[in-house]
C-alpha positions in Angstrom: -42.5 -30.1 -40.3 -42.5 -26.8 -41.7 -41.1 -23.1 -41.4 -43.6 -20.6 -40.3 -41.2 -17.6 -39.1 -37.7 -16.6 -40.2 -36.5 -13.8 -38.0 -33.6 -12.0 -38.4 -32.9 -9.5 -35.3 -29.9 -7.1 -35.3 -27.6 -6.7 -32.6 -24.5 -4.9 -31.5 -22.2 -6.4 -29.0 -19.4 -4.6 -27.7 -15.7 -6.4 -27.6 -13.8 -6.2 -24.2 -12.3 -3.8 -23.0 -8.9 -3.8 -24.0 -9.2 -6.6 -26.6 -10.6 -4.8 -29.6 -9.3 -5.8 -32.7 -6.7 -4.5 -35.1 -6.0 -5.8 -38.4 -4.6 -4.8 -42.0 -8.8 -4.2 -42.3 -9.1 -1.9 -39.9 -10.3 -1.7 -36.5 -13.1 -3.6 -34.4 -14.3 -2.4 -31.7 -17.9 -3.7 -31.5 -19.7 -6.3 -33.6 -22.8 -5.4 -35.4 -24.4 -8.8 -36.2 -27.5 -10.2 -37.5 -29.0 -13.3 -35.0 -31.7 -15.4 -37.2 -34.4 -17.3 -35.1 -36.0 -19.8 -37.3 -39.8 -20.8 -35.5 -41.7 -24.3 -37.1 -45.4 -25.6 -36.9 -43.4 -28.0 -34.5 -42.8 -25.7 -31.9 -39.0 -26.3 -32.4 -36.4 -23.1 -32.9 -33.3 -23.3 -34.8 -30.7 -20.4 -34.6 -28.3 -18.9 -36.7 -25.6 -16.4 -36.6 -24.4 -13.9 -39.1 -21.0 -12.2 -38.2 -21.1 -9.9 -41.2 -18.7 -7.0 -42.2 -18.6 -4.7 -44.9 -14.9 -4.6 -45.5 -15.0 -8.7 -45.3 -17.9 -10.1 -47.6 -19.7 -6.7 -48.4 -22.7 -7.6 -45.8 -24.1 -5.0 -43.6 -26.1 -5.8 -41.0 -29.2 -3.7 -42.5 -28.8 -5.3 -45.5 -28.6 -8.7 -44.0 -32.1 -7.9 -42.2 -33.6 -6.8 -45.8 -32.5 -9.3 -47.5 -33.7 -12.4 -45.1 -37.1 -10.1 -45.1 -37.7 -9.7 -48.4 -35.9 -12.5 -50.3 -35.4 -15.3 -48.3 -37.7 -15.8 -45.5 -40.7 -15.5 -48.4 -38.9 -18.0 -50.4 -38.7 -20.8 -47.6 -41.1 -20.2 -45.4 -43.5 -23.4 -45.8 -40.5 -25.6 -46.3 -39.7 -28.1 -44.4 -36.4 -26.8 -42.8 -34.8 -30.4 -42.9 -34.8 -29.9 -46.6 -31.2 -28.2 -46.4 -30.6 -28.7 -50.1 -33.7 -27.2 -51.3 -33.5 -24.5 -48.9 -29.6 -23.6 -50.0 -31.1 -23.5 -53.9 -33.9 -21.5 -52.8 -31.6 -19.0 -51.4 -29.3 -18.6 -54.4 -32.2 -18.5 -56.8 -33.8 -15.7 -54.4 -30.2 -13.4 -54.1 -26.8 -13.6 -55.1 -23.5 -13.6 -52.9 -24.3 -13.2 -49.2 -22.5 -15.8 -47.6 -22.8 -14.9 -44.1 -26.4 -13.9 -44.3 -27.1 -17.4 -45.9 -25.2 -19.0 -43.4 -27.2 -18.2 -40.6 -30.4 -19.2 -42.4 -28.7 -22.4 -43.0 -27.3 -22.5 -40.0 -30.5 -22.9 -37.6 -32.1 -25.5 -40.2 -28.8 -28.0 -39.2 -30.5 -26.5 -35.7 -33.5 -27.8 -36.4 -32.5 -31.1 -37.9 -30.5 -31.6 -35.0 -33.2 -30.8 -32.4 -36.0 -32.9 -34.5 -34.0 -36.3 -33.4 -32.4 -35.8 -30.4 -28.4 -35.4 -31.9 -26.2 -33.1 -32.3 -24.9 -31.6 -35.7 -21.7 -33.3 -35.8 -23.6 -36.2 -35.9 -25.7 -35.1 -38.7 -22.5 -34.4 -40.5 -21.6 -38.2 -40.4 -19.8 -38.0 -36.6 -17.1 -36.9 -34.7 -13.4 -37.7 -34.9 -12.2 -35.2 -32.1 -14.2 -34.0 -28.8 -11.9 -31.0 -28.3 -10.6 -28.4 -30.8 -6.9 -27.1 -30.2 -7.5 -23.3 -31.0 -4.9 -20.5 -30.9 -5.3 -16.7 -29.7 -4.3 -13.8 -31.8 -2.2 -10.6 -30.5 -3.8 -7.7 -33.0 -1.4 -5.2 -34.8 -0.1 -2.8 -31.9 3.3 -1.7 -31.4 5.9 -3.8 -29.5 5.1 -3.2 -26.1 1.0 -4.2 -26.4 1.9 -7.0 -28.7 4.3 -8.7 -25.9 1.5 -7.8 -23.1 -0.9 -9.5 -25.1 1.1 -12.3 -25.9 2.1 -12.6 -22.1 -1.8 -11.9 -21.2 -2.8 -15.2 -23.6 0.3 -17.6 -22.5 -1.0 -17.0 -18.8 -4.4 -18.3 -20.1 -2.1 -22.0 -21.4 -2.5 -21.6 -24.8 -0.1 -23.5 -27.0 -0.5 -21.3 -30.1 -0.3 -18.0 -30.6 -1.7 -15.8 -33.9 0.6 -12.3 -35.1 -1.4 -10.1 -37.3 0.8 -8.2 -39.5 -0.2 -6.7 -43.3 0.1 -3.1 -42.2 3.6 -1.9 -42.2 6.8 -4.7 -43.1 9.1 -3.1 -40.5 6.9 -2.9 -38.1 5.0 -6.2 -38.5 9.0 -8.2 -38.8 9.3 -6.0 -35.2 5.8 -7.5 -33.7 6.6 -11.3 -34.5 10.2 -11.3 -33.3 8.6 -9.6 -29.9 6.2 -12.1 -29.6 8.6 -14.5 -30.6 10.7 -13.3 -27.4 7.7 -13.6 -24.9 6.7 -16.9 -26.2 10.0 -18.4 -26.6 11.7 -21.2 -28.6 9.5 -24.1 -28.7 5.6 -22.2 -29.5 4.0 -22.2 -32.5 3.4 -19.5 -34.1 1.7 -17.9 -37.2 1.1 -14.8 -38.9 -1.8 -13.7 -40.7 -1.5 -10.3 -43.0 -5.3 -10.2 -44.6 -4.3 -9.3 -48.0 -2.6 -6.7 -46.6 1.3 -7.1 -48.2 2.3 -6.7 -52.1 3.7 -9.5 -53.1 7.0 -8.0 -53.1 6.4 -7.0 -49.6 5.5 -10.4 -48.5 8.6 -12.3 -50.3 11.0 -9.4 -48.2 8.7 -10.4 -44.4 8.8 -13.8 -44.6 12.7 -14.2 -46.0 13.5 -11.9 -42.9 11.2 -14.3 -40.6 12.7 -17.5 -42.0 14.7 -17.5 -38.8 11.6 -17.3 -36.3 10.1 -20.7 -37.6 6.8 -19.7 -38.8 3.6 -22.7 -38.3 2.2 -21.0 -41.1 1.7 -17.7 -43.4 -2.3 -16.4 -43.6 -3.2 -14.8 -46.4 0.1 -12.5 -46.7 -1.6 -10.8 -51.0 -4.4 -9.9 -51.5 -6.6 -12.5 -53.2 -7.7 -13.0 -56.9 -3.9 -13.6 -58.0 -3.3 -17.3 -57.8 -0.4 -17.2 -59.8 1.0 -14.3 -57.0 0.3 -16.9 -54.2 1.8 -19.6 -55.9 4.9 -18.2 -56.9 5.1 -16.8 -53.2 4.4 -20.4 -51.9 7.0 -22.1 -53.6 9.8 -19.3 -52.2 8.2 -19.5 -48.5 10.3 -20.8 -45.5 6.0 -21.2 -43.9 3.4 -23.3 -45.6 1.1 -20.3 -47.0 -2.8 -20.7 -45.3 -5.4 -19.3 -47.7 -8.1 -17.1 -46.5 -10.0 -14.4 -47.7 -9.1 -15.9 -50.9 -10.9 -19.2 -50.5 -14.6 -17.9 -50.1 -16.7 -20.4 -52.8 -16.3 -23.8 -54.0 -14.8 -22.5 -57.2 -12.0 -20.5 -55.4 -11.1 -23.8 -53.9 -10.6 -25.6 -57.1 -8.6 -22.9 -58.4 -6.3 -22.6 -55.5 -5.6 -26.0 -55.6 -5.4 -26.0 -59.2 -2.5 -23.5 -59.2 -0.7 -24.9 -55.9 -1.6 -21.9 -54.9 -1.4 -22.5 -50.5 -1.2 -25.5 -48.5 -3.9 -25.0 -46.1 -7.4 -23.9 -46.3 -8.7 -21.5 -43.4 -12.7 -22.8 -43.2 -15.7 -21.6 -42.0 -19.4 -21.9 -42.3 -20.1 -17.8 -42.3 -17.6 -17.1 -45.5 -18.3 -20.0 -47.1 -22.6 -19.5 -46.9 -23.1 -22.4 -44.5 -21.7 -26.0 -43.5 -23.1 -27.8 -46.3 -20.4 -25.3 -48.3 -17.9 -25.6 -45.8 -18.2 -29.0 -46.1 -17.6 -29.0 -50.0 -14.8 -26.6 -50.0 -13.2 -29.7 -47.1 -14.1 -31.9 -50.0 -11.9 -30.3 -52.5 -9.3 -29.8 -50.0 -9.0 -33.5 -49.0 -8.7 -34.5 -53.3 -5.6 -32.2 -53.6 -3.7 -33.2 -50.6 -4.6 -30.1 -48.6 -5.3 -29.8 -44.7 -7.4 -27.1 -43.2 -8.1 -25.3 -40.4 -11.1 -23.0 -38.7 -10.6 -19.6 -39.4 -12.7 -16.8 -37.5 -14.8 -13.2 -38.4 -14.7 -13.0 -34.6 -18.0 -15.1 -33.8 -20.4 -15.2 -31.0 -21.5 -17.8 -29.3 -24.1 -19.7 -31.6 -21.5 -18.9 -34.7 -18.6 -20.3 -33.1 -20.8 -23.5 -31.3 -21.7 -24.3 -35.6 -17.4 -24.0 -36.4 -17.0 -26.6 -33.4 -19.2 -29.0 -35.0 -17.7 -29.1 -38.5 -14.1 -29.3 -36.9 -15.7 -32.5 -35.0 -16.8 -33.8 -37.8 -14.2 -33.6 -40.6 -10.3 -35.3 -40.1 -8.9 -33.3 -42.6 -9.9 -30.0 -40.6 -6.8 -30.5 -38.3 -6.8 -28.7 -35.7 -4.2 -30.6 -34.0 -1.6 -29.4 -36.3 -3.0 -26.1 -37.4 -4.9 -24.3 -34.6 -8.2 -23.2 -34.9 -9.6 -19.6 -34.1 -13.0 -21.0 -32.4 -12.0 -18.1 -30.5 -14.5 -14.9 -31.4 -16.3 -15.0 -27.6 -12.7 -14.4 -26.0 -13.0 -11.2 -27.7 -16.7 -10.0 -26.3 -18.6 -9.4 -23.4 -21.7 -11.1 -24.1 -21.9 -14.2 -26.0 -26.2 -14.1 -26.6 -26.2 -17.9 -25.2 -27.6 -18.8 -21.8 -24.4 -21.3 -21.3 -21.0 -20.5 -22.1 -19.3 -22.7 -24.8 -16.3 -24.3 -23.1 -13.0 -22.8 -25.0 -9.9 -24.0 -23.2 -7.4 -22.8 -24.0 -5.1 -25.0 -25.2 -8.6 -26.9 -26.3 -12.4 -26.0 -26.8 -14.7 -28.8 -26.5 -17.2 -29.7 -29.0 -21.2 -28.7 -27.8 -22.9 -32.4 -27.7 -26.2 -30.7 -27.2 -29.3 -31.5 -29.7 -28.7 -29.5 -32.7 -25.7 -26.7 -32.4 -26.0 -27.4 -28.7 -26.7 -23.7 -27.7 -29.3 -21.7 -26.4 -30.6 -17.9 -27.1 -30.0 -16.1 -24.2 -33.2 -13.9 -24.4 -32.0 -11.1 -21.9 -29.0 -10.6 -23.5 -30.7 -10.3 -26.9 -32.5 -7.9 -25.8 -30.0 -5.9 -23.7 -28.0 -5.8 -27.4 -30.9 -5.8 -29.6 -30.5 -2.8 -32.2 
């Protein structure tokens, strides 16, 4: 078998009304993303998804387009896309950095594997240990009376996790988690995540004051780079401290866990440049001790469908104790797949579909094409 056509088609999907996100990052209110449609001398089709940002990994979706164009698709097409390894070198020979833009290159060839015998990625990936994924929903950073709406509009759903994000302003974001603390009551888990948006100062002063509201967990509360910072601020945390935007590579990994620098790892195959990576960075975890969970750049369907299948596949992604944010197509419209993944809440289930288990919904594509 053998790649004939890597396409990479840009597309803007709109978040609902209402649910638009707000973060220490900004604001998002739509989701300019790159869909990759790889074609084979087979006749089979593997998808990928790349749910880039410029304020995240430094991808835009024009240069996600040029660089598939003009680096990568020359550099594998003629391969044969079961070749994941080759492909992945290929890649980081042709361009450096790029992890989401890789990602959905790699992303359809696990497709494609899948589809060329019959099973579905999971399986590929040595099998699953769970068919559903708890997953928690997020109440963005608004003041007090649209945090505890959304926190009431998500409990009404019957999830059994909810997500704070705070990072913007300490008094404020101590204000929004006791709120949704309130609504939610005693018993519900909760976390926080800040992305990178508190000194460290700041951070050690938030989550003294929310020793009291029994935190699951602190996301990324510094920004990253400091490992020392995060460590010092794990070992005084009341909450095990969840690394994200600092845990993008294989060597970030080491180097957290060399330093002791968080207890979990927040995973996924976009940031990390596709499951084969994802599935490394798991690796290192599991050595030092670590659990992880599936962390989220608000995916669409075919993104979130390839997260499902590496939480089904690893036990030390554990979702059961650490929620998982398989939760980007709560946030959107349109998903771009004909069938809508099955989310829960409290649970998503895991696609058992050849391949990712998804399907380009062509309309939709095109209704969102750029």
């Amino acid at each position: 078998m053998k790649i004939t056509q890597v396409e990479s088609i840009p597309v803007c999907v709109p978040m609902k009304k209402g649910m638009s996100a707000k973060t220490a990052h900004g604001e998002h209110i739509t989701s300019p993303y790159v869909i990759v449609r790889v074609s084979t001398d087979d006749g089979l089709v593997g998808l990928g998804e790349a749910t880039i940002s410029a304020l995240w990994s430094g991808e835009t979706q024009a240069g996600t387009v040029a660089a598939i164009r003009d680096y990568i698709a020359p550099a594998i097409v003629g391969k044969d896309p079961r070749d994941i390894t080759s492909i992945r070198r290929s890649m980081d020979f042709m361009i450096k950095l790029n992890p989401f833009t890789k990602a959905a290159v790699e992303m359809a060839m696990w497709d494609i594997a899948g589809k060329a015998v019959g099973l579905p990625v999971y399986q590929l990936l040595g099998g699953k240990v769970r068919d559903s994924v708890r997953i928690k929903l997020v109440i963005w950073a608004r003041d007090i009376a649209g945090s505890r709406a959304m926190a009431e509009q998500h409990l009404a759903l019957g999830v059994t996790c909810l997500k704070v994000k705070t990072g913007l302003d300490p008094i404020t974001d101590i204000a929004r988690v006791r709120a949704v603390r309130e609504v939610a009551g005693p018993n519900m888990p909760i976390t926080i995540d800040s992305n990178c948006g508190w000194t460290i100062q700041q951070a050690k002063y938030c989550l003294r004051e929310l020793a009291d509201v029994d935190l699951l967990l602190a996301e990324q509360p510094i920004p990253p780079g400091d490992h020392v910072a995060m460590a010092e601020l794990r070992r005084e945390s009341f909450a095990p401290i969840m690394a994200d935007e600092s845990v993008f590579t294989l060597q970030d990994a080491w180097q957290l866990t060399i330093h002791r620098a968080a207890d979990i790892f927040s995973v996924y195959p976009g940031k990390h440049g596709g499951l084969a990576a994802t599935a490394e960075i798991i690796a290192v975890a599991k050595a030092a001790g670590l659990r992880c969970t599936i962390g989220s750049n608000l995916e669409l369907g075919i993104g979130t469908a390839a997260m499902l299948h590496i939480a089904a596949a690893f036990p030390e992604v554990d979702t059961d104790a650490f929620p998982a944010d398989t939760i980007g197509p709560f946030y959107h419209d349109h998903h771009l797949i004909t069938q809508p993944l099955q989310l829960g809440p409290p649970a998503a289930l895991v696609p058992h579909g050849p391949g990712l288990g998804v399907e380009l919904d062509e309309a939709d594509l095109n209704r969102w094409r750029v």
